[in-house]
Biopython code that builds the backbone (N, CA, C, O; Angstrom):
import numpy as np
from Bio.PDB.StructureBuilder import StructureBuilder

atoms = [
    (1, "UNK", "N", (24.182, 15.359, 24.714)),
    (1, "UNK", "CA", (23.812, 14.047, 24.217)),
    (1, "UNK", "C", (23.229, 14.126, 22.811)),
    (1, "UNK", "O", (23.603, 13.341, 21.940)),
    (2, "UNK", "N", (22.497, 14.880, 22.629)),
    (2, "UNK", "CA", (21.623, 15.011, 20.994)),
    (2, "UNK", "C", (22.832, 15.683, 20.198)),
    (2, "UNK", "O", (22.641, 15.977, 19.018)),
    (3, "UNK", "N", (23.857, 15.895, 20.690)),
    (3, "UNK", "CA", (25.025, 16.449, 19.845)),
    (3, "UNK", "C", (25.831, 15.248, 19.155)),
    (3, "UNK", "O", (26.655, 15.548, 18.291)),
    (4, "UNK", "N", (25.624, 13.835, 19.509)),
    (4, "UNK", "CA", (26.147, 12.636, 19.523)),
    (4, "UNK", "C", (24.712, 11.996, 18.726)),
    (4, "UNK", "O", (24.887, 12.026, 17.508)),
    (5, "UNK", "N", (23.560, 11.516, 19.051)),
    (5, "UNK", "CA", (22.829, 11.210, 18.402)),
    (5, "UNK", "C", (21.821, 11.794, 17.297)),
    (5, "UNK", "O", (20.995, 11.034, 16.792)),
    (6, "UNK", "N", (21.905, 13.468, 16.833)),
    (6, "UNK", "CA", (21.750, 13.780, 15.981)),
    (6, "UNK", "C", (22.477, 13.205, 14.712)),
    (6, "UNK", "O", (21.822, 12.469, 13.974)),
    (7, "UNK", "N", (24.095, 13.557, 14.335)),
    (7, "UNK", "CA", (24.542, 12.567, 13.594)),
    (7, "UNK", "C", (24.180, 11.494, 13.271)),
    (7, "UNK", "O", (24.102, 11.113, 12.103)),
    (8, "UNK", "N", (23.821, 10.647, 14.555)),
    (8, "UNK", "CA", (23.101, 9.211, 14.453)),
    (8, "UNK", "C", (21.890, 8.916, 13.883)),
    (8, "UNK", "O", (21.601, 7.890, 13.269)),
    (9, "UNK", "N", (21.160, 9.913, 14.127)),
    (9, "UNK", "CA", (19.992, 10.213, 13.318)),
    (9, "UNK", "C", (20.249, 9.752, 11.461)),
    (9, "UNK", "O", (19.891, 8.811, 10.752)),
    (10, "UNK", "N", (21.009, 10.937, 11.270)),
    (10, "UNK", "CA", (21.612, 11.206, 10.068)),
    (10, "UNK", "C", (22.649, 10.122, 9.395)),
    (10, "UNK", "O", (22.854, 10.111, 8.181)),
    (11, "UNK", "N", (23.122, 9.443, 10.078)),
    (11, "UNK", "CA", (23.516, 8.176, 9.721)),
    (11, "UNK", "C", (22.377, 6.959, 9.340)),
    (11, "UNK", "O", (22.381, 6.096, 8.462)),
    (12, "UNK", "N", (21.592, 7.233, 10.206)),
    (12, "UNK", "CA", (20.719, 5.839, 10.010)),
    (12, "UNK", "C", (19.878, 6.224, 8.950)),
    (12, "UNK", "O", (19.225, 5.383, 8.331)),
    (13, "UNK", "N", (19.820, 8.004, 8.565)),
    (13, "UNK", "CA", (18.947, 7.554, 7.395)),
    (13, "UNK", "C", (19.321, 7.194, 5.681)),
    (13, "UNK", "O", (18.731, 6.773, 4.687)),
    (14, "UNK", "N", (20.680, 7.659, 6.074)),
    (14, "UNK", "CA", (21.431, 7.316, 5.070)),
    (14, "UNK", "C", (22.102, 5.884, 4.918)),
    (14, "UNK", "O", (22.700, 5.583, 3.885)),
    (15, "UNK", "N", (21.991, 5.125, 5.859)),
    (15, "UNK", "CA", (22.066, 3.755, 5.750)),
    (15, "UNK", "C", (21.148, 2.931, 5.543)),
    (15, "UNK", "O", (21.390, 1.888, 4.936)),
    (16, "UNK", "N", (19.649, 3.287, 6.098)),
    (16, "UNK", "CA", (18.876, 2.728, 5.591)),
    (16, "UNK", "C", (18.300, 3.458, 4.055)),
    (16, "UNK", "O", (17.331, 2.809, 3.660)),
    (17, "UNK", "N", (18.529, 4.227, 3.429)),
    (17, "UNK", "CA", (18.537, 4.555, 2.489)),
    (17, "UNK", "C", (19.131, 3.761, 1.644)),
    (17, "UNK", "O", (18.373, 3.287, 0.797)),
    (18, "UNK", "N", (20.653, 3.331, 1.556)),
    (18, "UNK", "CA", (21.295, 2.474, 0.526)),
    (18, "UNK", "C", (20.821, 0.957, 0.948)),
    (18, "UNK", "O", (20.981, 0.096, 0.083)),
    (19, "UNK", "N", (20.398, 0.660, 1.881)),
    (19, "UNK", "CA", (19.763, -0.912, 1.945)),
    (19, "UNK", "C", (18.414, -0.745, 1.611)),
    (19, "UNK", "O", (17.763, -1.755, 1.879)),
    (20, "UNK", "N", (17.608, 0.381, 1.008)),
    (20, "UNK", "CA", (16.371, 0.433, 0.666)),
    (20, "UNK", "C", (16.560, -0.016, -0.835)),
    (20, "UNK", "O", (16.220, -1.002, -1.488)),
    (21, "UNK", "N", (17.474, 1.512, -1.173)),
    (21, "UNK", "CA", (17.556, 0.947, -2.683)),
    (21, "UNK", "C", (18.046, -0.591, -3.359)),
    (21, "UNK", "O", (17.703, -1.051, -4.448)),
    (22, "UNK", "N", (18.984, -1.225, -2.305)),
    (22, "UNK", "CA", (18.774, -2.781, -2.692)),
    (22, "UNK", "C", (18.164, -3.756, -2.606)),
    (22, "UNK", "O", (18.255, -4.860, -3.142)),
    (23, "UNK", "N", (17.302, -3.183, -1.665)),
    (23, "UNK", "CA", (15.841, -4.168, -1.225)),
    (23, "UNK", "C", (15.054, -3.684, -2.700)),
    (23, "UNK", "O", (14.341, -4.586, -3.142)),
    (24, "UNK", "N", (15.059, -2.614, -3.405)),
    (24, "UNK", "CA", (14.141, -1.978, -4.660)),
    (24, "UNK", "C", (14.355, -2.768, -5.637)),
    (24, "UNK", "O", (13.499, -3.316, -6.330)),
    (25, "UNK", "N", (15.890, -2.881, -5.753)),
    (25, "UNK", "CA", (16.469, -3.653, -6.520)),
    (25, "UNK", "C", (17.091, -4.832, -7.128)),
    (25, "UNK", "O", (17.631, -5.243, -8.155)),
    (26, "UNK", "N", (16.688, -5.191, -5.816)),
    (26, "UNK", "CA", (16.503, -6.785, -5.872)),
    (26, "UNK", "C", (17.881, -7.043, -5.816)),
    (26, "UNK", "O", (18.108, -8.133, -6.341)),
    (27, "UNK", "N", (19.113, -6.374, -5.308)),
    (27, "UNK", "CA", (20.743, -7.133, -5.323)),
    (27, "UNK", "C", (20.786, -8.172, -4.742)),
    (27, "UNK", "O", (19.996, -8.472, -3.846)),
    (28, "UNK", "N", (22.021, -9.133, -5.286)),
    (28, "UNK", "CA", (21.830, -10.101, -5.399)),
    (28, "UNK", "C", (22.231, -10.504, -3.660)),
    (28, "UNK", "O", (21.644, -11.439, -3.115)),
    (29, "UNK", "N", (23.307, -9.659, -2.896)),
    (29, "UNK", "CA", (23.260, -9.915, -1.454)),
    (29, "UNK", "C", (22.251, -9.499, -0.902)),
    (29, "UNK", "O", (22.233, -9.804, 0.291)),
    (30, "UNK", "N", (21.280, -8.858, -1.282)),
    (30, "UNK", "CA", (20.001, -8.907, -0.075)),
    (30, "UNK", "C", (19.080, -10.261, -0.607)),
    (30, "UNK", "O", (18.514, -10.775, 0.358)),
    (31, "UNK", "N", (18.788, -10.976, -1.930)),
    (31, "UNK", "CA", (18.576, -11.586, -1.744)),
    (31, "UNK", "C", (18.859, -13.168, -1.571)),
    (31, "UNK", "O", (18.056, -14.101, -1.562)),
    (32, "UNK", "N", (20.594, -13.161, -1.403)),
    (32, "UNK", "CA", (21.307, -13.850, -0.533)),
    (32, "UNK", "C", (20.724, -13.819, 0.653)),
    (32, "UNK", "O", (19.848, -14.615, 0.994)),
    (33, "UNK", "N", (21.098, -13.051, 1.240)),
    (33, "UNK", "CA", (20.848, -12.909, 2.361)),
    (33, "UNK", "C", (19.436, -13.371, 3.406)),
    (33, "UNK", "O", (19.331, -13.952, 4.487)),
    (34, "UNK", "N", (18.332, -12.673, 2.280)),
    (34, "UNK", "CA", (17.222, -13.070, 2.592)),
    (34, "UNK", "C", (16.653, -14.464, 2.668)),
    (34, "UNK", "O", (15.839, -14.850, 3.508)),
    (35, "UNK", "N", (17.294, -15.326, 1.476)),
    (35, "UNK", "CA", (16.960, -16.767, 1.766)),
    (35, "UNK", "C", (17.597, -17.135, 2.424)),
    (35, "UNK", "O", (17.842, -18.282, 2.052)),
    (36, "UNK", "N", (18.286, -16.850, 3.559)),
    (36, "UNK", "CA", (19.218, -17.599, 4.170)),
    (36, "UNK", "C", (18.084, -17.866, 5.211)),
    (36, "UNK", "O", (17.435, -18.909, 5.286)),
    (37, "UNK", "N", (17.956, -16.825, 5.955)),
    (37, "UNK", "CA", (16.765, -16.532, 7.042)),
    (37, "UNK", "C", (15.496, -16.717, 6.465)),
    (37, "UNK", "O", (14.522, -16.437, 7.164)),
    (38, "UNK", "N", (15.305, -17.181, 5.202)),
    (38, "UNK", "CA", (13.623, -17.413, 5.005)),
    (38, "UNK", "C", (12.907, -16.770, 5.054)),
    (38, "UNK", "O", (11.903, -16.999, 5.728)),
    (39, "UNK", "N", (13.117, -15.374, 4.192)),
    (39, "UNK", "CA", (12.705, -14.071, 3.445)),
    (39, "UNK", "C", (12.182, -14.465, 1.875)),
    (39, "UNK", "O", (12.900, -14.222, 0.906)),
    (40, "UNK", "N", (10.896, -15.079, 1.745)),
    (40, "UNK", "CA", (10.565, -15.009, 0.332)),
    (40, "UNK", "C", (10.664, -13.640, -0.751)),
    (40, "UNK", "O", (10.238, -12.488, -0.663)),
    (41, "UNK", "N", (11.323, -14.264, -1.640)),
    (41, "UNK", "CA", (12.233, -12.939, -2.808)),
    (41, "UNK", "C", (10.934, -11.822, -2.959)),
    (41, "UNK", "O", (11.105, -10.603, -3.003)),
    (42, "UNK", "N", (9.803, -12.401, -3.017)),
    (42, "UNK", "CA", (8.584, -11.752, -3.323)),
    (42, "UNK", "C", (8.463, -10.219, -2.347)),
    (42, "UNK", "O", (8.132, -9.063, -2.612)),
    (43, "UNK", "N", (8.842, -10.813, -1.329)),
    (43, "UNK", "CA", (8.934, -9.723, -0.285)),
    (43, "UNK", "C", (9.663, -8.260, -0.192)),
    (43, "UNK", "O", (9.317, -7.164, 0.248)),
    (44, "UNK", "N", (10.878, -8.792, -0.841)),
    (44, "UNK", "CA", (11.707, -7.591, -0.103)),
    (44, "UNK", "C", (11.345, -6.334, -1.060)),
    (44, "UNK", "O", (11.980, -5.317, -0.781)),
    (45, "UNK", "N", (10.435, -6.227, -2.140)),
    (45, "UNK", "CA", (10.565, -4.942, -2.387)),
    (45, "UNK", "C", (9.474, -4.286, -1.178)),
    (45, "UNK", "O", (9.648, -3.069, -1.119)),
    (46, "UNK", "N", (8.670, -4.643, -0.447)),
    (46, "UNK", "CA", (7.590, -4.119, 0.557)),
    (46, "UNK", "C", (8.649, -3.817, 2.190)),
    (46, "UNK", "O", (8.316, -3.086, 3.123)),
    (47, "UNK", "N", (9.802, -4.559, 2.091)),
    (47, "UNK", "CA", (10.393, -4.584, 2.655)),
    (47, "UNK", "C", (11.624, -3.242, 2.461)),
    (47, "UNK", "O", (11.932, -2.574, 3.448)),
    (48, "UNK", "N", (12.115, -3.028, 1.386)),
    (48, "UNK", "CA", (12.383, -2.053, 1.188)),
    (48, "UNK", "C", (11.696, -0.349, 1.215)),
    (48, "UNK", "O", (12.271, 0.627, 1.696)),
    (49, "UNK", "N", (10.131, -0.361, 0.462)),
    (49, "UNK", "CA", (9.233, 0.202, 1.293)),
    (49, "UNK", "C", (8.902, 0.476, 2.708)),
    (49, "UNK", "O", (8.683, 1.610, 3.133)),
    (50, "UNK", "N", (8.882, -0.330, 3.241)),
    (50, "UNK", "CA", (8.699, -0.216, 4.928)),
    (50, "UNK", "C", (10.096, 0.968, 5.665)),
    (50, "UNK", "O", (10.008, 1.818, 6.552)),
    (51, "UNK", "N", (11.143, 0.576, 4.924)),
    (51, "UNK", "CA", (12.252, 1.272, 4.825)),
    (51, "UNK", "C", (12.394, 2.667, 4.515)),
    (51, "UNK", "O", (12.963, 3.491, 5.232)),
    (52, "UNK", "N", (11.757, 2.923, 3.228)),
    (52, "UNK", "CA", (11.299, 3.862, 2.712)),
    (52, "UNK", "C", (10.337, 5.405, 3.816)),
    (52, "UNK", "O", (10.487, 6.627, 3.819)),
    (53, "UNK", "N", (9.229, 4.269, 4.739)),
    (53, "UNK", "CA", (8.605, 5.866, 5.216)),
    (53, "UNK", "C", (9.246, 5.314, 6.324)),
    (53, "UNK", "O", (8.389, 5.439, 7.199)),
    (54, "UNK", "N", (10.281, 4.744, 6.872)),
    (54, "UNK", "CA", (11.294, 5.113, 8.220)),
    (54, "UNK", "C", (12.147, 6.315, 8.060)),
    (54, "UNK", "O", (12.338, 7.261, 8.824)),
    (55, "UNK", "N", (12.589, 6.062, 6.943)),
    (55, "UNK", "CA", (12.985, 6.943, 6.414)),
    (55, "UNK", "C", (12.747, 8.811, 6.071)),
    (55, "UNK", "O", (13.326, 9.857, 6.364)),
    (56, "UNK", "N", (11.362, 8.322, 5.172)),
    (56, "UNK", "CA", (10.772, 9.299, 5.453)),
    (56, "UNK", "C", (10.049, 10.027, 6.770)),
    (56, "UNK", "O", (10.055, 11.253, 6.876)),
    (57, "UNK", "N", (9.543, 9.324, 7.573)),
    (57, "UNK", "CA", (9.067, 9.999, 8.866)),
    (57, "UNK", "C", (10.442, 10.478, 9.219)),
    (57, "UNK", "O", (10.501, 11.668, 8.909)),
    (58, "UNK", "N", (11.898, 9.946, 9.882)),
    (58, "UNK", "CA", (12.651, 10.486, 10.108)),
    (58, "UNK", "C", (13.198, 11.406, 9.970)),
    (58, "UNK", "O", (13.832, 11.845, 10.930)),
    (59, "UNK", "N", (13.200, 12.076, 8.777)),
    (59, "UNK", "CA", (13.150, 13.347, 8.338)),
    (59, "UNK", "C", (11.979, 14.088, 8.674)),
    (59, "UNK", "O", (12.022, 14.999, 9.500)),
    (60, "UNK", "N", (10.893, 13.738, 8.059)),
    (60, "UNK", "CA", (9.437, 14.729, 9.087)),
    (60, "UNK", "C", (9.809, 15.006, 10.160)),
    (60, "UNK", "O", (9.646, 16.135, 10.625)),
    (61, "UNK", "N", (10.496, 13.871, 10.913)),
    (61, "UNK", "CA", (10.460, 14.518, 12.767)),
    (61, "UNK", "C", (11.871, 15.315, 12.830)),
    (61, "UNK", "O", (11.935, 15.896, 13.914)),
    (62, "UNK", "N", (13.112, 15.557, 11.974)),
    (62, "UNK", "CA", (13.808, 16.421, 11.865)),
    (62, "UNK", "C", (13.676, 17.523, 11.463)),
    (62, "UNK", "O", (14.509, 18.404, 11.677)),
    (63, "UNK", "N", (12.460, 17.715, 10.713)),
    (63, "UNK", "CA", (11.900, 19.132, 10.318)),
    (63, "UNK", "C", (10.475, 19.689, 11.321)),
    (63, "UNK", "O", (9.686, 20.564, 10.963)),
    (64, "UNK", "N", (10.437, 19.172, 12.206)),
    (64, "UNK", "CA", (9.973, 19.333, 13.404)),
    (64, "UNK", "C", (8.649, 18.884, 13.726)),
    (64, "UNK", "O", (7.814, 19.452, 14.429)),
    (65, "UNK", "N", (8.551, 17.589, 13.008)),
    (65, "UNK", "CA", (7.082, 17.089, 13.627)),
    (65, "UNK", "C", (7.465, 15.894, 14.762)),
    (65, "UNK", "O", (7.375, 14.674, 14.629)),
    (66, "UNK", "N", (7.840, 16.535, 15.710)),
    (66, "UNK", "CA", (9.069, 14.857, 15.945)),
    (66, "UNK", "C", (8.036, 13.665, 16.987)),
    (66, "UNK", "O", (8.628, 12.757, 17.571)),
    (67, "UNK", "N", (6.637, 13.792, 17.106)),
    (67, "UNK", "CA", (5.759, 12.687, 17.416)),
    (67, "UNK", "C", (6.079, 11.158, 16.293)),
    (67, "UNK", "O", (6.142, 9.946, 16.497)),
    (68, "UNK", "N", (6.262, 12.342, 14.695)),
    (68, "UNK", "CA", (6.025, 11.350, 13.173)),
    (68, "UNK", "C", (7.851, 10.977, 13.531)),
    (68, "UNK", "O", (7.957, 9.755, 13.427)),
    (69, "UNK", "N", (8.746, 11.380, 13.768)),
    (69, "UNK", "CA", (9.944, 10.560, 14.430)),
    (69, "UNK", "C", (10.094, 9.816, 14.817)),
    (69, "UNK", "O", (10.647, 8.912, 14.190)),
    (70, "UNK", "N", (9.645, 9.631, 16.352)),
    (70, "UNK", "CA", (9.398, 8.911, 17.293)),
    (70, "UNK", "C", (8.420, 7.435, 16.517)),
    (70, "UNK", "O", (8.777, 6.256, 16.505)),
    (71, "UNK", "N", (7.418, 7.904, 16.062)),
    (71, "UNK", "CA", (6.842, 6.421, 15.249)),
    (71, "UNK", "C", (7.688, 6.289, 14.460)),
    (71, "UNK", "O", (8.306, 5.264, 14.747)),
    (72, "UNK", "N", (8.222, 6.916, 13.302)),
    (72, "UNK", "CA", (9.160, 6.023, 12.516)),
    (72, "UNK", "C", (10.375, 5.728, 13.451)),
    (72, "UNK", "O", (10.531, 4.508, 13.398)),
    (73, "UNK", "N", (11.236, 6.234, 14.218)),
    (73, "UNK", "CA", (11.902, 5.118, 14.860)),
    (73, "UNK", "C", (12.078, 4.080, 15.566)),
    (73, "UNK", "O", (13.057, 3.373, 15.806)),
    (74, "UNK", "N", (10.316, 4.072, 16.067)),
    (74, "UNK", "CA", (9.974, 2.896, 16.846)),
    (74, "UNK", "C", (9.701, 2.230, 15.661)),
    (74, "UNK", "O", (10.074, 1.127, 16.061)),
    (75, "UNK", "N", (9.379, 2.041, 14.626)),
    (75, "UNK", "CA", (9.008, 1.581, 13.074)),
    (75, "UNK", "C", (10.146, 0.765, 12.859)),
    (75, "UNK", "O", (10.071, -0.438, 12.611)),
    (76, "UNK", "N", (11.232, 1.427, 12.954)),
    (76, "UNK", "CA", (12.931, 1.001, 12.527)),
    (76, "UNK", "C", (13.289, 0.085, 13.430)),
    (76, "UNK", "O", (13.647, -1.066, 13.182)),
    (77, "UNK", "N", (13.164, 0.754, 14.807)),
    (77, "UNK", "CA", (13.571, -0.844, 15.567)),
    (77, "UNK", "C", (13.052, -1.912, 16.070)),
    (77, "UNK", "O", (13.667, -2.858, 16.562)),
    (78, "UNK", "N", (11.443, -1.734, 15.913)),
    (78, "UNK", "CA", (10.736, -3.133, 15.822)),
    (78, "UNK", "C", (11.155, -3.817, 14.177)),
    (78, "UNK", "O", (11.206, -5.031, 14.376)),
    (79, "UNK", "N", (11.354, -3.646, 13.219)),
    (79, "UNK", "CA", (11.741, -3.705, 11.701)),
    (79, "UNK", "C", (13.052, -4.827, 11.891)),
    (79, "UNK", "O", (13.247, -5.998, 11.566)),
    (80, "UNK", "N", (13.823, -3.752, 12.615)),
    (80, "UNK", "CA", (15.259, -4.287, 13.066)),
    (80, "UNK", "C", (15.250, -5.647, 13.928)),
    (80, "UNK", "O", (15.734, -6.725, 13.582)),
    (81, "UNK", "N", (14.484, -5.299, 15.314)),
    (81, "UNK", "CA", (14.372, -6.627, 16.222)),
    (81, "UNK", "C", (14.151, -7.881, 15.829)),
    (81, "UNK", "O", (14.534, -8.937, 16.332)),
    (82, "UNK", "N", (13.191, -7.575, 14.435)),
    (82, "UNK", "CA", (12.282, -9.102, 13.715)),
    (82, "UNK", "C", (13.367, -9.074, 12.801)),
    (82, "UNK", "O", (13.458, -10.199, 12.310)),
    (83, "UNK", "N", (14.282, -8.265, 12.317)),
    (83, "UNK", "CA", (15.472, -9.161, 11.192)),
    (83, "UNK", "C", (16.881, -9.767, 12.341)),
    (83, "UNK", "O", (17.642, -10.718, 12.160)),
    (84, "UNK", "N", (16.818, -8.866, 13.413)),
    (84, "UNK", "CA", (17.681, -9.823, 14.209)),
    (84, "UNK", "C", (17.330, -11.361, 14.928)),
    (84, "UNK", "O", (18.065, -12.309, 15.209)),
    (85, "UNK", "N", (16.096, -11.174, 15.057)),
    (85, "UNK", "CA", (14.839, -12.557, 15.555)),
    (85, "UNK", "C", (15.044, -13.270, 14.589)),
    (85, "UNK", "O", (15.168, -14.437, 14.961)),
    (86, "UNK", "N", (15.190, -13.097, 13.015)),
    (86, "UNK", "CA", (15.224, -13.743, 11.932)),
    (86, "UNK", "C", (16.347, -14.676, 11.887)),
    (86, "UNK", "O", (16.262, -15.891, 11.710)),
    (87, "UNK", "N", (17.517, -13.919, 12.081)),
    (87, "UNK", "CA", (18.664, -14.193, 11.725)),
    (87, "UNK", "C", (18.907, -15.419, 12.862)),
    (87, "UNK", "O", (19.454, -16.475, 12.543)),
    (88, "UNK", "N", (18.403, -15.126, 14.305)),
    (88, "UNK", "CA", (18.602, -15.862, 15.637)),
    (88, "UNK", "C", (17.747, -17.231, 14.895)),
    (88, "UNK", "O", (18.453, -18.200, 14.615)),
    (89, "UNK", "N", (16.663, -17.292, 14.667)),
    (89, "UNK", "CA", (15.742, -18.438, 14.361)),
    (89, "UNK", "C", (16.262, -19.114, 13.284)),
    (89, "UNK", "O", (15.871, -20.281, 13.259)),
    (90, "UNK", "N", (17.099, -18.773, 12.266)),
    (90, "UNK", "CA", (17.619, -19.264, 11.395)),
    (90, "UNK", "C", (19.159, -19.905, 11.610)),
    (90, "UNK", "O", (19.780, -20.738, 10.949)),
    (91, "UNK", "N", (19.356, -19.473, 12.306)),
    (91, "UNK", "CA", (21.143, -19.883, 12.975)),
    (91, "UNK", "C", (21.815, -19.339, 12.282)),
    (91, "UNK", "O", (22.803, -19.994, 11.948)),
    (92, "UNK", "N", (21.701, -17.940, 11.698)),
    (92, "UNK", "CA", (23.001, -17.402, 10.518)),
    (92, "UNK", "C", (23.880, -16.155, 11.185)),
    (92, "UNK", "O", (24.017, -14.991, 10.809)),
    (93, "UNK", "N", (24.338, -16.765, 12.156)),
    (93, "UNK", "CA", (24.865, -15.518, 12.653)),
    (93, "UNK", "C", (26.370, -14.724, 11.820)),
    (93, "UNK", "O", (26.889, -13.714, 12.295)),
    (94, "UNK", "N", (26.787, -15.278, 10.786)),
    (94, "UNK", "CA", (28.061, -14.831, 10.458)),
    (94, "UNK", "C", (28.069, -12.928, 9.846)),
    (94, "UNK", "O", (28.927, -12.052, 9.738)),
    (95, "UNK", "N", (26.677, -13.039, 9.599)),
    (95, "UNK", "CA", (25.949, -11.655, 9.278)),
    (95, "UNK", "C", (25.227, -11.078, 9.890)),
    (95, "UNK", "O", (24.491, -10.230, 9.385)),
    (96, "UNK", "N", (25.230, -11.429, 11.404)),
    (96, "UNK", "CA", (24.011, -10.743, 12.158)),
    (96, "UNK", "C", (24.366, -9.355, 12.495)),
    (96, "UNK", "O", (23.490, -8.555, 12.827)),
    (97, "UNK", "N", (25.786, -8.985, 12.417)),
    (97, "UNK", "CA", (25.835, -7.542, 12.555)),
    (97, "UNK", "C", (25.562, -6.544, 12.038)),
    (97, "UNK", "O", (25.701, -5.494, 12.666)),
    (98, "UNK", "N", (25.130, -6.545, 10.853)),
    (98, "UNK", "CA", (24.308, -6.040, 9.680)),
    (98, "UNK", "C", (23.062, -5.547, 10.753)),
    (98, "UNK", "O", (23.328, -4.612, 11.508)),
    (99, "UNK", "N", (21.987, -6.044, 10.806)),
    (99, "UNK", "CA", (20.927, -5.987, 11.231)),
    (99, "UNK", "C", (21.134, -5.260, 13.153)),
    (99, "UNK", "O", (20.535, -4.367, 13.753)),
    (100, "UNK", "N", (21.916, -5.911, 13.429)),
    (100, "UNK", "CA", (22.263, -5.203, 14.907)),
    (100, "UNK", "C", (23.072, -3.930, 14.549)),
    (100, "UNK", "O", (22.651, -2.987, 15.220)),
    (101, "UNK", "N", (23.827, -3.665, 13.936)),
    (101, "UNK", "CA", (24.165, -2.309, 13.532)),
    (101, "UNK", "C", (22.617, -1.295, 13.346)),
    (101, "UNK", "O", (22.148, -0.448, 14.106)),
    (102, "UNK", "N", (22.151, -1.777, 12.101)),
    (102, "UNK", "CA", (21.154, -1.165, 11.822)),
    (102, "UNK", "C", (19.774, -0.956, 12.932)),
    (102, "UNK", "O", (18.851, -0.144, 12.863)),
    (103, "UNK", "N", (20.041, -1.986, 13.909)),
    (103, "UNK", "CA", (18.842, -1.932, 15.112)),
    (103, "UNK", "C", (19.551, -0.769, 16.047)),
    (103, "UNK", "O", (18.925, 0.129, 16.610)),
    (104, "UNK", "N", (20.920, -0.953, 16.100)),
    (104, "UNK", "CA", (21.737, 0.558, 16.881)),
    (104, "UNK", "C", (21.652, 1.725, 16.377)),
    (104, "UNK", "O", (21.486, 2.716, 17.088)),
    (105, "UNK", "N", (21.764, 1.786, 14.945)),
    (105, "UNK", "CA", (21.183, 3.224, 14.791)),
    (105, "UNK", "C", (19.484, 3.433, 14.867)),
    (105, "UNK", "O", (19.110, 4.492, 15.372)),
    (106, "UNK", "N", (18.752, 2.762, 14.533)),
    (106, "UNK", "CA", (17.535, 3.424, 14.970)),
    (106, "UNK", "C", (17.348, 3.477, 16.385)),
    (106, "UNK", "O", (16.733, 4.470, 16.774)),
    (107, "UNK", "N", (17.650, 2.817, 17.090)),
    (107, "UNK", "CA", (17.864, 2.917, 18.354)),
    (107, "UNK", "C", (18.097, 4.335, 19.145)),
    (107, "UNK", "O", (17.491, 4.871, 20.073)),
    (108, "UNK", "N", (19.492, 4.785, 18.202)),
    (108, "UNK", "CA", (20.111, 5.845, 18.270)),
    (108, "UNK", "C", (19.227, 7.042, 17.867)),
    (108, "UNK", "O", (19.120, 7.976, 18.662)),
    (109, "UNK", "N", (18.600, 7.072, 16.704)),
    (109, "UNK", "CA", (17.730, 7.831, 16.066)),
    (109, "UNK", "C", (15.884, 7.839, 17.333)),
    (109, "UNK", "O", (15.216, 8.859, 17.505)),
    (110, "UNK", "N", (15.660, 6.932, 17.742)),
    (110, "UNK", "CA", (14.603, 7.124, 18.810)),
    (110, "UNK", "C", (15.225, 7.977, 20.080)),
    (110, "UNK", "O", (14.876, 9.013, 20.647)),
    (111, "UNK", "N", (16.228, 7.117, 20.240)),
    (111, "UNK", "CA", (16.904, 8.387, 21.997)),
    (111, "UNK", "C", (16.867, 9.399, 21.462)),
    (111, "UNK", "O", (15.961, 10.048, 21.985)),
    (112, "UNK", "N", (17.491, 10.134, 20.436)),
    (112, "UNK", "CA", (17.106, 11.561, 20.007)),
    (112, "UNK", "C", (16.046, 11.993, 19.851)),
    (112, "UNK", "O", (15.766, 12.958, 20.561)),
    (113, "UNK", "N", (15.038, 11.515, 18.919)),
    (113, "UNK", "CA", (13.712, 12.421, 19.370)),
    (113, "UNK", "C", (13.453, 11.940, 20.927)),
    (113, "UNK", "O", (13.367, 12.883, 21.714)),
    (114, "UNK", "N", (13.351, 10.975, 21.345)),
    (114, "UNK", "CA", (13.270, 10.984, 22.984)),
    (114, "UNK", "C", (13.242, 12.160, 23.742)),
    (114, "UNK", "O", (12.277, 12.756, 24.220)),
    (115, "UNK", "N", (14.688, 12.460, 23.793)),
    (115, "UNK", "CA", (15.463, 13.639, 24.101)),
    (115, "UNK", "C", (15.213, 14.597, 24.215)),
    (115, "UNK", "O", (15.103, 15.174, 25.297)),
    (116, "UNK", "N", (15.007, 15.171, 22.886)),
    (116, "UNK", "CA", (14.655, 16.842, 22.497)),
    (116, "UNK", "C", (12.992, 16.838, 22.332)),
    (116, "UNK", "O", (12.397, 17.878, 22.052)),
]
sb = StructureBuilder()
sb.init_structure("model")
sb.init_model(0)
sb.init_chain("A")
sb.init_seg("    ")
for serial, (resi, resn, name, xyz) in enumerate(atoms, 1):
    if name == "N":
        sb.init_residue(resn, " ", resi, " ")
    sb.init_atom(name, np.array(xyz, "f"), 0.0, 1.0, " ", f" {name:<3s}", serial, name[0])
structure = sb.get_structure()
């Protein structure tokens, strides 16, 4: 099983990696996106941050602190749940797979430290 969600690991941090740097950067589809669901622009660079030590813990717990894992992937998919909650409260579903993708890999990334 961790032969399947290791990768997953490694996927999610590299995905949330390139949606960090556009949350940094203010592109113009995240902050599309964000006013759709009623994300003030002000926000998303803290939002991209938050991203940032998911990120980073995820790696800590791959280099073997994997308690600091386990919080950053519970980090990622409570993160995730409230942008899919977002998207539900707002009625924008034509993009909700974005955010449910991204709630599946951290998802994915918690069963692994789980696991091992």
């Amino acid at each position: 099983m961790t032969a399947v969600l290791l990768p997953l690991t490694i996927v999610c941090m590299v995905a949330n990696a390139f949606v960090m740097v556009a949350d940094l950067a203010r592109a113009k589809f995240v902050l599309a996106n964000s006013a759709e669901v009623g994300v003030k622009p002000e926000l998303i660079p803290y939002l991209g941050l938050l991203k940032a030590a998911g990120i980073a813990g995820l790696a800590i717990g791959l280099a073997g602190i994997t308690p600091l894992g386990v919080a950053a992937a519970v980090g990622l998919v409570l993160f995730y749940l409230c942008a899919v909650d977002a998207h539900v409260r707002a009625s924008v579903y034509y993009n909700i797979a974005f955010p449910l993708l991204y709630l599946a890999l951290a998802a994915s990334a918690l069963a692994y430290f789980l696991a091992g």
